[in-house]
DSSP file (Angstrom, degrees, kcal/mol; ACC not computed):
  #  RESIDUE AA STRUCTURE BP1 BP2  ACC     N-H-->O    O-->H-N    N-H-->O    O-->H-N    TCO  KAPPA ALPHA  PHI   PSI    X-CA   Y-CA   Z-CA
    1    1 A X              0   0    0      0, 0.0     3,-0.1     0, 0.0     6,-0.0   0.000 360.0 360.0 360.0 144.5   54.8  -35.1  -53.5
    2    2 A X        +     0   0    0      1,-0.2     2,-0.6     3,-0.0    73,-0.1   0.771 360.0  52.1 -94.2 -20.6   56.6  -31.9  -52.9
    3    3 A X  S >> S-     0   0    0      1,-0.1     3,-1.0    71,-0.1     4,-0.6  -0.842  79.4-140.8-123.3 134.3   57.8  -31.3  -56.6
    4    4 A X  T 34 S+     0   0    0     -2,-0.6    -1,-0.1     1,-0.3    -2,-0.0   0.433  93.1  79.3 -71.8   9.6   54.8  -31.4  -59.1
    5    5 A X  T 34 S+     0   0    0      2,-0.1    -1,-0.3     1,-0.1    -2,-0.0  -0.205  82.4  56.3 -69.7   1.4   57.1  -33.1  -61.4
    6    6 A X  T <> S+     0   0    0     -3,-1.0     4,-0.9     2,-0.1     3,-0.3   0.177  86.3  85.1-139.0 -27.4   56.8  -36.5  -59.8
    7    7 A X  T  < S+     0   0    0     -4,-0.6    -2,-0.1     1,-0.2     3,-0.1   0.747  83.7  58.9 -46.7 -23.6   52.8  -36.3  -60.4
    8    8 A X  T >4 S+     0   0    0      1,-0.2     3,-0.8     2,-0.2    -1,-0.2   0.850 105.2  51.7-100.0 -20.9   53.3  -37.7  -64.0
    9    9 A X  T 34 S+     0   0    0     -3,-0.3    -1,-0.2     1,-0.2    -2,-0.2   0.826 111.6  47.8 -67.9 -31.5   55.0  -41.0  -62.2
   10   10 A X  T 3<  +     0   0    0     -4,-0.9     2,-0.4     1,-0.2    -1,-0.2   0.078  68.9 112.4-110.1  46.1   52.0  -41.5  -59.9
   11   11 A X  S <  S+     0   0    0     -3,-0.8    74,-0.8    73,-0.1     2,-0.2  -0.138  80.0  45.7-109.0  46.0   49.1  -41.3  -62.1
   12   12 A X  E    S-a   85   0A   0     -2,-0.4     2,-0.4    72,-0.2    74,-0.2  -0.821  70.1-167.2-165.4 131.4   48.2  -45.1  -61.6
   13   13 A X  E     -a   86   0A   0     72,-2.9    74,-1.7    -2,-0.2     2,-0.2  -0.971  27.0-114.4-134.2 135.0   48.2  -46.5  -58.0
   14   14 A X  E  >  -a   87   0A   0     -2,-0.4     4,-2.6    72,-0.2    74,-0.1  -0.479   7.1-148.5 -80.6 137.0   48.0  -50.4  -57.6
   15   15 A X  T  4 S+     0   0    0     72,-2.3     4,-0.4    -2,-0.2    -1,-0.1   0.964 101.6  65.4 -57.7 -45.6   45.2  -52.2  -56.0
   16   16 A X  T  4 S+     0   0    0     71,-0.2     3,-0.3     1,-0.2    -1,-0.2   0.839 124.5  10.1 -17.7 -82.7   47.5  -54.7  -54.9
   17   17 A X  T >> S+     0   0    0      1,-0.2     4,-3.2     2,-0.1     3,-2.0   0.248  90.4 120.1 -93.9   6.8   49.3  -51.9  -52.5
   18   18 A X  T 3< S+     0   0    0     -4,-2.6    -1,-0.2     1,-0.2    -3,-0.1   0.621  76.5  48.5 -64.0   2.2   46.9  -49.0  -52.6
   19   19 A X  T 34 S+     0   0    0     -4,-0.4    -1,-0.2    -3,-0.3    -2,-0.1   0.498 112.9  45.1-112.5  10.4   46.3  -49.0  -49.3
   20   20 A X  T <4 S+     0   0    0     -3,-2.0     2,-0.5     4,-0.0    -2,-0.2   0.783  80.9 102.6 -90.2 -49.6   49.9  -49.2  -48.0
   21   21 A X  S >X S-     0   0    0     -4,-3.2     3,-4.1     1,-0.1     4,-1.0  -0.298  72.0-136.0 -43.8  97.0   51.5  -46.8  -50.1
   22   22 A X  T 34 S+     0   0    0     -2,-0.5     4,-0.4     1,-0.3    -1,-0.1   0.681 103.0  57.1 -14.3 -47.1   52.3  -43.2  -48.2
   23   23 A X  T 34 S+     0   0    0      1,-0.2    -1,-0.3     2,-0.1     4,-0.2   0.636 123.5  15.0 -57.5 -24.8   51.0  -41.7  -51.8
   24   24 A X  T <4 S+     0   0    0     -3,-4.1     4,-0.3     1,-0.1    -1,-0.2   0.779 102.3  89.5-128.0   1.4   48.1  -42.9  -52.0
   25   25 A X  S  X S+     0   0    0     -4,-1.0     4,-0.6     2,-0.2     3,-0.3   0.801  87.8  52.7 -90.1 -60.7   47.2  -44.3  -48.4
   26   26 A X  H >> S+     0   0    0     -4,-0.4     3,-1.6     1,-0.2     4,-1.0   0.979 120.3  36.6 -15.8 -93.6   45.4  -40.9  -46.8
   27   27 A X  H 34 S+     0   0    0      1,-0.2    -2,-0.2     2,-0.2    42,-0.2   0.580 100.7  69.1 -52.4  -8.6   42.9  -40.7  -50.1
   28   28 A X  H 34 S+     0   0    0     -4,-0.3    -1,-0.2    -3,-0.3    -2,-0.2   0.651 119.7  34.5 -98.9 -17.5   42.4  -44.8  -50.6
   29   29 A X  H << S+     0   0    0     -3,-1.6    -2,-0.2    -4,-0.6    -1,-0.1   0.914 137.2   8.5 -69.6 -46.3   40.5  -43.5  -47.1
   30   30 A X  S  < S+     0   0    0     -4,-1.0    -3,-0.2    89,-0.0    -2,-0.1   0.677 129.2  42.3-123.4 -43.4   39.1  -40.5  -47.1
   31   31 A X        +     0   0    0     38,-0.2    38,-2.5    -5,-0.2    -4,-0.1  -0.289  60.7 148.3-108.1  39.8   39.2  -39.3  -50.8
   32   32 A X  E     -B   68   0A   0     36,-0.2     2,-0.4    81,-0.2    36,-0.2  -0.311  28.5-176.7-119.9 150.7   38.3  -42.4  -53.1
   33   33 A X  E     -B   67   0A   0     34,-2.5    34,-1.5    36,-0.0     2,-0.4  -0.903  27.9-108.9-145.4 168.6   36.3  -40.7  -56.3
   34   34 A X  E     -B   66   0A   0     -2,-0.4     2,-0.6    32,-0.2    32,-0.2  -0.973  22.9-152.8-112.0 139.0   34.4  -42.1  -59.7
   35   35 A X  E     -B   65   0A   0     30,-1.3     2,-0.7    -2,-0.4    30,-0.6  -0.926  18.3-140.0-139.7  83.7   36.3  -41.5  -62.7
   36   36 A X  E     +B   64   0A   0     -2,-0.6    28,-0.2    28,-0.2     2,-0.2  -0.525  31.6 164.4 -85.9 138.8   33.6  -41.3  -65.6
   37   37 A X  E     -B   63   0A   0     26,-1.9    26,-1.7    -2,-0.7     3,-0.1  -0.671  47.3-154.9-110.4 179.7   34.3  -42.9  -69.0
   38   38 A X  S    S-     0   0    0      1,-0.8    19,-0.6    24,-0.2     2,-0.2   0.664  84.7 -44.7-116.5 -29.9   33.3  -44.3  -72.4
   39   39 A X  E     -F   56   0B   0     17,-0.1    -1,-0.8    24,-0.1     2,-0.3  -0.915  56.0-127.1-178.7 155.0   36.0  -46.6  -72.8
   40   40 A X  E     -F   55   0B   0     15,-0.9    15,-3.2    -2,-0.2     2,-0.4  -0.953  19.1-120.4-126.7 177.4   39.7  -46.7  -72.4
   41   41 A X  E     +F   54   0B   0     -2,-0.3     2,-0.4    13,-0.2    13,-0.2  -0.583  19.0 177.9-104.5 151.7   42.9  -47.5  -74.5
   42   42 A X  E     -F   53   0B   0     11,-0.6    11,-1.2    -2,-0.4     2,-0.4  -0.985  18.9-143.7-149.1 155.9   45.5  -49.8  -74.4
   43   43 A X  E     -F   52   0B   0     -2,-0.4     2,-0.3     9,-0.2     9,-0.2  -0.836   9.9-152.7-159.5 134.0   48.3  -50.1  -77.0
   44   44 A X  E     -F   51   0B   0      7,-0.6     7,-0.8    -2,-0.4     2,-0.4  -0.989  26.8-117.6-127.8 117.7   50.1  -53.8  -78.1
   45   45 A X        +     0   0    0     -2,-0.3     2,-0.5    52,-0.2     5,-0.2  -0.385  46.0 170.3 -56.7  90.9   53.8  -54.1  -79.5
   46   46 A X    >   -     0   0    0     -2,-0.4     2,-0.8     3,-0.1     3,-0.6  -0.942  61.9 -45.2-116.9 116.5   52.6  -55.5  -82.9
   47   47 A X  T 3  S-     0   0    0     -2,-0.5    -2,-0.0     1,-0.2     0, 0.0  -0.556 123.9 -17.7  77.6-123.6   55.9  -55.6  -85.5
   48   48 A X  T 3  S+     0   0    0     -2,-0.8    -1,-0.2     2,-0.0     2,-0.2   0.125 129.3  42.5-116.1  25.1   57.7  -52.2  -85.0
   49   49 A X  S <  S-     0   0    0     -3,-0.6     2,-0.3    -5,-0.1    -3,-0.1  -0.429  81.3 -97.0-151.5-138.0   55.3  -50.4  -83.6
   50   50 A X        -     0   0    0     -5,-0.2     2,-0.3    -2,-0.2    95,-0.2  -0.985  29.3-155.6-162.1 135.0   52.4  -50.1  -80.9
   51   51 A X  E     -F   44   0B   0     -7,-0.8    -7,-0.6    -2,-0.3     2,-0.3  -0.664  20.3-128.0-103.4 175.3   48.3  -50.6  -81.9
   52   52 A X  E     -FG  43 141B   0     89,-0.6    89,-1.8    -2,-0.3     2,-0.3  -0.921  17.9-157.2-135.2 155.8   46.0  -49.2  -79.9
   53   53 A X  E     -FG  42 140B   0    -11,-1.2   -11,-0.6    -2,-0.3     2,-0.6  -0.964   8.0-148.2-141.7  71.1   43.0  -51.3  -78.4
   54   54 A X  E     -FG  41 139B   0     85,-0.8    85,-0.7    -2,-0.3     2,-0.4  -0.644  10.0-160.4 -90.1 130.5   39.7  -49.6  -77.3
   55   55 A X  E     -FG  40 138B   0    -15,-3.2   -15,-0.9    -2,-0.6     2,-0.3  -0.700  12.7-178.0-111.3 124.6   38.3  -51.3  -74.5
   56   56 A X  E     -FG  39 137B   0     81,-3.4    81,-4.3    -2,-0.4     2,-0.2  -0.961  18.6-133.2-133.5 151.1   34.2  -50.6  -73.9
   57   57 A X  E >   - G   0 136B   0    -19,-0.6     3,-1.0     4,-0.4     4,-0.3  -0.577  63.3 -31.4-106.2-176.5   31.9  -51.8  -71.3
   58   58 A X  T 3  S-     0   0    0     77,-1.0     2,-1.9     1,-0.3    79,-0.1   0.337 126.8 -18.8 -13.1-131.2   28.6  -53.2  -71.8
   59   59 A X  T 3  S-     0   0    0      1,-0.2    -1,-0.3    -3,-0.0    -2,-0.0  -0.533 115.1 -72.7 -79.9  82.8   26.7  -51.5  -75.1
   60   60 A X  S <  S+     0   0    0     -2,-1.9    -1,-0.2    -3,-1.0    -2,-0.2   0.498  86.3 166.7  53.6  25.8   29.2  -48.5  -74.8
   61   61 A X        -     0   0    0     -4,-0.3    -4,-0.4     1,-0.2    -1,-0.2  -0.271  43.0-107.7-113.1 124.2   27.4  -47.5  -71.8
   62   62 A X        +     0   0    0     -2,-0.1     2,-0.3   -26,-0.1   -24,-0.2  -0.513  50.9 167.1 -57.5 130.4   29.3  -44.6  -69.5
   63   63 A X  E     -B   37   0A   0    -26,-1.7   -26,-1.9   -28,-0.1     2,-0.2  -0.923  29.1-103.3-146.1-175.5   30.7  -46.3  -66.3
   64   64 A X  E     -B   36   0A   0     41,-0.4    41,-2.0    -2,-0.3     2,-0.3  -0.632  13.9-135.2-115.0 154.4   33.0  -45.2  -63.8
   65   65 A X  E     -BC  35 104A   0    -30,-0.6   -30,-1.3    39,-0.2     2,-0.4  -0.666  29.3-114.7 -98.6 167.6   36.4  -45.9  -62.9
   66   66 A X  E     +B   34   0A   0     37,-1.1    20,-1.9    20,-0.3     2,-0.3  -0.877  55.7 167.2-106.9 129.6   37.5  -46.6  -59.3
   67   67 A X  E     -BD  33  85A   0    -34,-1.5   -34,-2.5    -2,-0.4     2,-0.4  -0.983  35.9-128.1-160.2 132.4   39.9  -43.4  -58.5
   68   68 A X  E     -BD  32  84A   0     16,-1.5    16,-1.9    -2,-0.3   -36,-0.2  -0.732  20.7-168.5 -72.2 115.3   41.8  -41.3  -55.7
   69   69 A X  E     + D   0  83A   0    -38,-2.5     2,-0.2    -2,-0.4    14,-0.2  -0.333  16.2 153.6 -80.5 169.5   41.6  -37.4  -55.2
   70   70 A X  E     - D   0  82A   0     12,-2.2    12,-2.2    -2,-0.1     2,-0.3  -0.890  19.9-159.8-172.7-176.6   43.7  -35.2  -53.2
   71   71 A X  E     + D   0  81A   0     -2,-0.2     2,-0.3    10,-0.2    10,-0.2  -0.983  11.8 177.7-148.6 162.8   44.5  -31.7  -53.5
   72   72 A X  E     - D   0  80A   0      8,-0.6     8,-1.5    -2,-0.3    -2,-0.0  -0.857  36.2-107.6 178.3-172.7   47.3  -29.6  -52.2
   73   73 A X  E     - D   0  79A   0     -2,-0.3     6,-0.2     6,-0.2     5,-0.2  -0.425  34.1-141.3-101.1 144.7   49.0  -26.2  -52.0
   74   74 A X        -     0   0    0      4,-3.7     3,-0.1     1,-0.1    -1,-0.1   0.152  41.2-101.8 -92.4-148.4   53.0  -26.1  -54.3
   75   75 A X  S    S+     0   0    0      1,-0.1    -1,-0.1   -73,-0.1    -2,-0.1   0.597 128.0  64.9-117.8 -31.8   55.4  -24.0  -52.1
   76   76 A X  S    S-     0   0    0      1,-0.1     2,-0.1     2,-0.1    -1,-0.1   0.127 122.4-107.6 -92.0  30.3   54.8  -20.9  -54.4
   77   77 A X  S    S+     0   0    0      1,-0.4    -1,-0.1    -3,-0.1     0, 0.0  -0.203  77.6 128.8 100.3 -19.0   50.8  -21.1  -53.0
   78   78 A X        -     0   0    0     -5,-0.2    -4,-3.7    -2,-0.1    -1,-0.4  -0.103  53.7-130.0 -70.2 160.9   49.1  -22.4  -56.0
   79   79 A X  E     - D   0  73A   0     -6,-0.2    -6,-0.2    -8,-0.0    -1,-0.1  -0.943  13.0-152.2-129.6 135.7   46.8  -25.6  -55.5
   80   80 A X  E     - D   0  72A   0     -8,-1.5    -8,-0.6    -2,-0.4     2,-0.4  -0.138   1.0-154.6 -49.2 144.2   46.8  -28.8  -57.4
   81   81 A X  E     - D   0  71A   0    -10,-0.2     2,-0.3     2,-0.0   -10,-0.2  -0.977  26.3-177.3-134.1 149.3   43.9  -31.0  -57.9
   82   82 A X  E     + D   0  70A   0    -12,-2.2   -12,-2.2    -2,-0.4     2,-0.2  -0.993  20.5 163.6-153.8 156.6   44.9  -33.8  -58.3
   83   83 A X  E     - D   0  69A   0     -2,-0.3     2,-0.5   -14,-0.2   -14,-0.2  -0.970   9.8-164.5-170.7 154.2   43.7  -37.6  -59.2
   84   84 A X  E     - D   0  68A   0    -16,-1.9   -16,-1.5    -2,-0.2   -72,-0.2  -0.946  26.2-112.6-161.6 138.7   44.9  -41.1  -60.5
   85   85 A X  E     -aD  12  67A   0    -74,-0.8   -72,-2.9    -2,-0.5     2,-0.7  -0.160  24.4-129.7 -59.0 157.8   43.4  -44.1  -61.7
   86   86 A X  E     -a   13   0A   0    -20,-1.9    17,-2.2   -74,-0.2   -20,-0.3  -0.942  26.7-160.3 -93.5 125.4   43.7  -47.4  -59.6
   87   87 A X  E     -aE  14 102A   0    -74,-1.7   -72,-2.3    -2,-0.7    15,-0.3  -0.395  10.7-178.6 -88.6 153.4   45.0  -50.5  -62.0
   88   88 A X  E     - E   0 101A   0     13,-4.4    13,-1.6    -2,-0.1     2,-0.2  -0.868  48.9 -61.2-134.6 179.0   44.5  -54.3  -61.1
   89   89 A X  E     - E   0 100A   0     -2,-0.3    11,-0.2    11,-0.2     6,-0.1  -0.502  67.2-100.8 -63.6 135.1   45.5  -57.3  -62.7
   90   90 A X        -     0   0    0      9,-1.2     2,-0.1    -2,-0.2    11,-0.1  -0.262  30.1-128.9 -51.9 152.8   43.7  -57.7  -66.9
   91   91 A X     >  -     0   0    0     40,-0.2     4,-0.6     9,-0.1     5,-0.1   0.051  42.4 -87.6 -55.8 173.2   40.9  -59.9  -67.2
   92   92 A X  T  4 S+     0   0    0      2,-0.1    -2,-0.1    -2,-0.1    40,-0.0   0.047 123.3  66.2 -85.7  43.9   41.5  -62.1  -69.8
   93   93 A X  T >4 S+     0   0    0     44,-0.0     3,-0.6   -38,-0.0    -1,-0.1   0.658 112.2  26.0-118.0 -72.3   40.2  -59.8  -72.3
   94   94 A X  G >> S+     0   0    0      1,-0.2     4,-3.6     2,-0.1     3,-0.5   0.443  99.3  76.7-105.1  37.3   42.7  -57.3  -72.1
   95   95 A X  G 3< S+     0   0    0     -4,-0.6    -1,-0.2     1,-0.2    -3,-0.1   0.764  81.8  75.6 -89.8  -4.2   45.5  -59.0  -70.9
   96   96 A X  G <4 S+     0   0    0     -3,-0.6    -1,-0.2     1,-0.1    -2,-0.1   0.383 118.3  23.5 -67.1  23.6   45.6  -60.3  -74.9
   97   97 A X  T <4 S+     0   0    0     -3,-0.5     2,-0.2     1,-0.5    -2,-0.2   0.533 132.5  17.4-148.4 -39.4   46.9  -56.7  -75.1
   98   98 A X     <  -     0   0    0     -4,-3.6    -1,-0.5     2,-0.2   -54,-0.0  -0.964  51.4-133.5-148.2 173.1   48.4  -55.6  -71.5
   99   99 A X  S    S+     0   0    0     -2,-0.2    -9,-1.2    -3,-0.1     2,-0.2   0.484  91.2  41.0-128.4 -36.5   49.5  -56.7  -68.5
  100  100 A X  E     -E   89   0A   0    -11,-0.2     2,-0.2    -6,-0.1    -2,-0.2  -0.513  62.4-164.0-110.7 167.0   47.5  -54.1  -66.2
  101  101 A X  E     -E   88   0A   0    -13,-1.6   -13,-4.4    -2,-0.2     2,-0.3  -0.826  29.4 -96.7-165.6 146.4   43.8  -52.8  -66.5
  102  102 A X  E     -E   87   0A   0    -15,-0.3     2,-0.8    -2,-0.2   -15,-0.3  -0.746  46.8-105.3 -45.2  97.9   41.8  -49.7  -64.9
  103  103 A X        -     0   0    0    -17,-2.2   -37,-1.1    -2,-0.3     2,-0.8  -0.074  42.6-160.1  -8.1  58.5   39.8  -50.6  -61.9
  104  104 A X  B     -C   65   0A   0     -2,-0.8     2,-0.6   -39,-0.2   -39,-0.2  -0.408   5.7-143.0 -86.7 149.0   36.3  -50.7  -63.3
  105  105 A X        -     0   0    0    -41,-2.0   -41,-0.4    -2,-0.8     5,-0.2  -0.442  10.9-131.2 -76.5 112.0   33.5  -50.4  -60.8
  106  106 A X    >>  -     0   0    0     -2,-0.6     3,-2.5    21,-0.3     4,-2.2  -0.245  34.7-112.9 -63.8 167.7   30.2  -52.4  -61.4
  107  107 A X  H >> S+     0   0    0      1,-0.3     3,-2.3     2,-0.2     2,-0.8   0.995 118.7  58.2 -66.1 -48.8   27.4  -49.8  -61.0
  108  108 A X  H 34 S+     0   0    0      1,-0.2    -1,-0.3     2,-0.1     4,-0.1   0.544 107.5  51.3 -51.5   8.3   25.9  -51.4  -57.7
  109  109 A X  H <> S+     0   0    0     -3,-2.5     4,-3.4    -2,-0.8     3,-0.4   0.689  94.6  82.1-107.4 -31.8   29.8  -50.9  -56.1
  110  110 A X  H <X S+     0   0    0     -3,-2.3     4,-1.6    -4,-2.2     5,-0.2   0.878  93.2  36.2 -44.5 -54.5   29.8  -47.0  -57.2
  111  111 A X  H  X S+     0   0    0     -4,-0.6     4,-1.8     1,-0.2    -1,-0.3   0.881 117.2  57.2 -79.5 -31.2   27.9  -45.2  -54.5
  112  112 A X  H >4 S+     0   0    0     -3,-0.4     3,-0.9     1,-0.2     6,-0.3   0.984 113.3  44.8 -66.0 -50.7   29.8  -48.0  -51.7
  113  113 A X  H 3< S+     0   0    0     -4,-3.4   -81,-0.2     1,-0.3    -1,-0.2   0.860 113.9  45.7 -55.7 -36.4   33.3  -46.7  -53.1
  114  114 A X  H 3< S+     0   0    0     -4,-1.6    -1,-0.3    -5,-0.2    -2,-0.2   0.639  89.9 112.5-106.7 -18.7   32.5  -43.6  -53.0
  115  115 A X    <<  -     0   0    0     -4,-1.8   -83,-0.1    -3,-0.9    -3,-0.0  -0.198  48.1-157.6 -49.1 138.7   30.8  -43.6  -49.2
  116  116 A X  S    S+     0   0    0      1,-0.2    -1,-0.2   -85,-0.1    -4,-0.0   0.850  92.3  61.0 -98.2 -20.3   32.5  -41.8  -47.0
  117  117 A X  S    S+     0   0    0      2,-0.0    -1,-0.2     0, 0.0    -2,-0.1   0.807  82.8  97.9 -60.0 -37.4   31.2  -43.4  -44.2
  118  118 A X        +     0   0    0     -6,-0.3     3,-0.0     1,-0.2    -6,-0.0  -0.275  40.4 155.4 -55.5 136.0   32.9  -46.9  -45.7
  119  119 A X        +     0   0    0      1,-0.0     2,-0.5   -89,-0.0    -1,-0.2   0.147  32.3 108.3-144.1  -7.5   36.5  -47.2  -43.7
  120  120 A X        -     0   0    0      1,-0.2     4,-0.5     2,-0.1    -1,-0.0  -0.715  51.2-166.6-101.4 130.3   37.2  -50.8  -43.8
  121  121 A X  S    S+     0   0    0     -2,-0.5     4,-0.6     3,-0.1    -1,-0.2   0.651  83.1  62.8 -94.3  -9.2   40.0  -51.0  -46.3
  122  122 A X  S >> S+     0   0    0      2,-0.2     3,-7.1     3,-0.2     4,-2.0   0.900 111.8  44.7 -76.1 -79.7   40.0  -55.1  -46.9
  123  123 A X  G >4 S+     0   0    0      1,-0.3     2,-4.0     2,-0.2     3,-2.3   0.049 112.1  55.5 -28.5-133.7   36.0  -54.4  -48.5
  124  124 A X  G 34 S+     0   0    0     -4,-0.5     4,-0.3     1,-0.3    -1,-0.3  -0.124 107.5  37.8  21.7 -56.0   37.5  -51.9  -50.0
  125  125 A X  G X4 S+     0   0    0     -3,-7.1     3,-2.1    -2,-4.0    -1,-0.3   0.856 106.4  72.8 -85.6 -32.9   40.3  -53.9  -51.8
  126  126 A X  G X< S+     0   0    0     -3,-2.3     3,-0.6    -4,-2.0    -1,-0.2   0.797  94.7  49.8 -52.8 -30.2   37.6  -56.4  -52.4
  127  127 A X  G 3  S+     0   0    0      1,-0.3     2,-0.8    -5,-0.3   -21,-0.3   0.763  88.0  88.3 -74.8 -38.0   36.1  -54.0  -55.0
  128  128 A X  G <   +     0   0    0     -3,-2.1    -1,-0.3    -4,-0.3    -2,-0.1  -0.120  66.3 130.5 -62.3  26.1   39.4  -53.7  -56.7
  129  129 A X    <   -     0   0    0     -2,-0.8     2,-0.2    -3,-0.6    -2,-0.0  -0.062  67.7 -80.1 -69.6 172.8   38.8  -56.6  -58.9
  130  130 A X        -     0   0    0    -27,-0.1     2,-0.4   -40,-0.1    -1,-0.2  -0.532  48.9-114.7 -70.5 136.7   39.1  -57.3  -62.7
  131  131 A X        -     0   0    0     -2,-0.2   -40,-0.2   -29,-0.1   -27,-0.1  -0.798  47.1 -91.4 -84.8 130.1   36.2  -56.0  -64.4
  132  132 A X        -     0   0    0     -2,-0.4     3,-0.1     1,-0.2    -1,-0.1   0.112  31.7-140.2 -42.8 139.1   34.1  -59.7  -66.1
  133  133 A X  S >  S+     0   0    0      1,-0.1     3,-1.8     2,-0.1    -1,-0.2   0.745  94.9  68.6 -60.6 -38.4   35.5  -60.1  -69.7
  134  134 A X  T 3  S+     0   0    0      1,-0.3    -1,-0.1     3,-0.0    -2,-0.1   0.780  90.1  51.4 -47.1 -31.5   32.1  -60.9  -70.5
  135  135 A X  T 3  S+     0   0    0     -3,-0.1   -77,-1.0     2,-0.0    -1,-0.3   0.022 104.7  78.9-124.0  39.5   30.7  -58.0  -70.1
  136  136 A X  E <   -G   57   0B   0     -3,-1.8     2,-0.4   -79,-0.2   -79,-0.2  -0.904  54.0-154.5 -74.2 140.5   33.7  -56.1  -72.6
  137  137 A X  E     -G   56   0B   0    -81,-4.3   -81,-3.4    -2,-0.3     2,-0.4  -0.983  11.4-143.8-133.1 168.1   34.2  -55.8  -75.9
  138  138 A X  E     -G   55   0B   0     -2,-0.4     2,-0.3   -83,-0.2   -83,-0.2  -0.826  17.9-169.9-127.2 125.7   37.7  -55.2  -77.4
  139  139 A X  E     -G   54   0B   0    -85,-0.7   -85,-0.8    -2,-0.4   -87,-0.1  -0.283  18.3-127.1-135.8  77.2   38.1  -53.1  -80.3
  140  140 A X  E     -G   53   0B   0     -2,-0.3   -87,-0.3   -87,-0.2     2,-0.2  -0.019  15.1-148.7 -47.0 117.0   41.1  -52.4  -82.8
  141  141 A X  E     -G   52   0B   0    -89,-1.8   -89,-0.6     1,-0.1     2,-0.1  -0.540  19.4-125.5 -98.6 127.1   41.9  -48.9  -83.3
  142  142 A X  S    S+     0   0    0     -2,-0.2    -1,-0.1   -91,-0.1     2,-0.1  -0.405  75.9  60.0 -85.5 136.1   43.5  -48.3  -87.2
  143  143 A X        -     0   0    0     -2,-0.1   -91,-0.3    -3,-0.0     2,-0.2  -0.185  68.8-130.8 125.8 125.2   46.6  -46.7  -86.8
  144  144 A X              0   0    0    -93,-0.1   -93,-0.1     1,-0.1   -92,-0.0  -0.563 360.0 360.0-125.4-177.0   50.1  -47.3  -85.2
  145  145 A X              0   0    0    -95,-0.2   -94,-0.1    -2,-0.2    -1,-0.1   0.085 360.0 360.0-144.4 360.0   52.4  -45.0  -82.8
């Protein structure tokens, strides 16, 4: 993007089309990154307000998200770093809360995503599945927005 102002739009790139997109198409090559976490959130229109939903994988165990770098220079010199999650379709776990979910990586997938030598973008997409419900747990956060 030329104006850094458009960054806040692309900070989730679909498996569906992540290797098509202009944005994201260059890095879903070349720059593909692990995105470590504890959990994430996801927030459900209950009544007149929004819950939030913390989503963990196995016993609360850090694992990685599947994620795109890139970096690059504004027009007044500075440089960005820059990175954004890839979303699939929920599991059935959290689609009782939304409609999308964060590309997690089983651990045996990490070091293949992250190879640089890997180029073939259908393996690639293959990776870009729904993470097992089975091996989630779902957790309601006290508190509304």
């Amino acid at each position: 993007a030329k104006d850094p102002r458009i960054g806040s739009k692309m900070f989730n790139a679909r498996a569906e089309t992540v290797a098509e997109k202009p944005a994201f198409k260059s890095s879903f090559r070349r720059k593909r990154c692990l995105v470590p976490a504890t959990g994430f959130y996801e927030w459900k229109q209950e009544g007149r307000g929004k819950v939030p939903y913390l989503f963990t994988v196995g016993d609360h165990d850090i694992f990685s998200f599947a994620g795109l770098y890139d970096t690059w220079r504004t027009p007044n010199g500075e440089v960005l770093y820059t990175y954004t999650l890839i979303t699939t379709a929920p599991n059935e776990l959290v689609a009782e809360v939304h409609d999308r979910m964060p590309v997690v990586l089983p651990r045996d997938k990490e070091e293949i995503w992250i190879d640089p030598g890997m180029e073939d973008p259908s393996f690639l997409q293959s990776l870009l599945a729904p993470y097992p419900a089975n091996l989630m747990q779902m957790h309601k956060v006290e508190g509304r927005l």
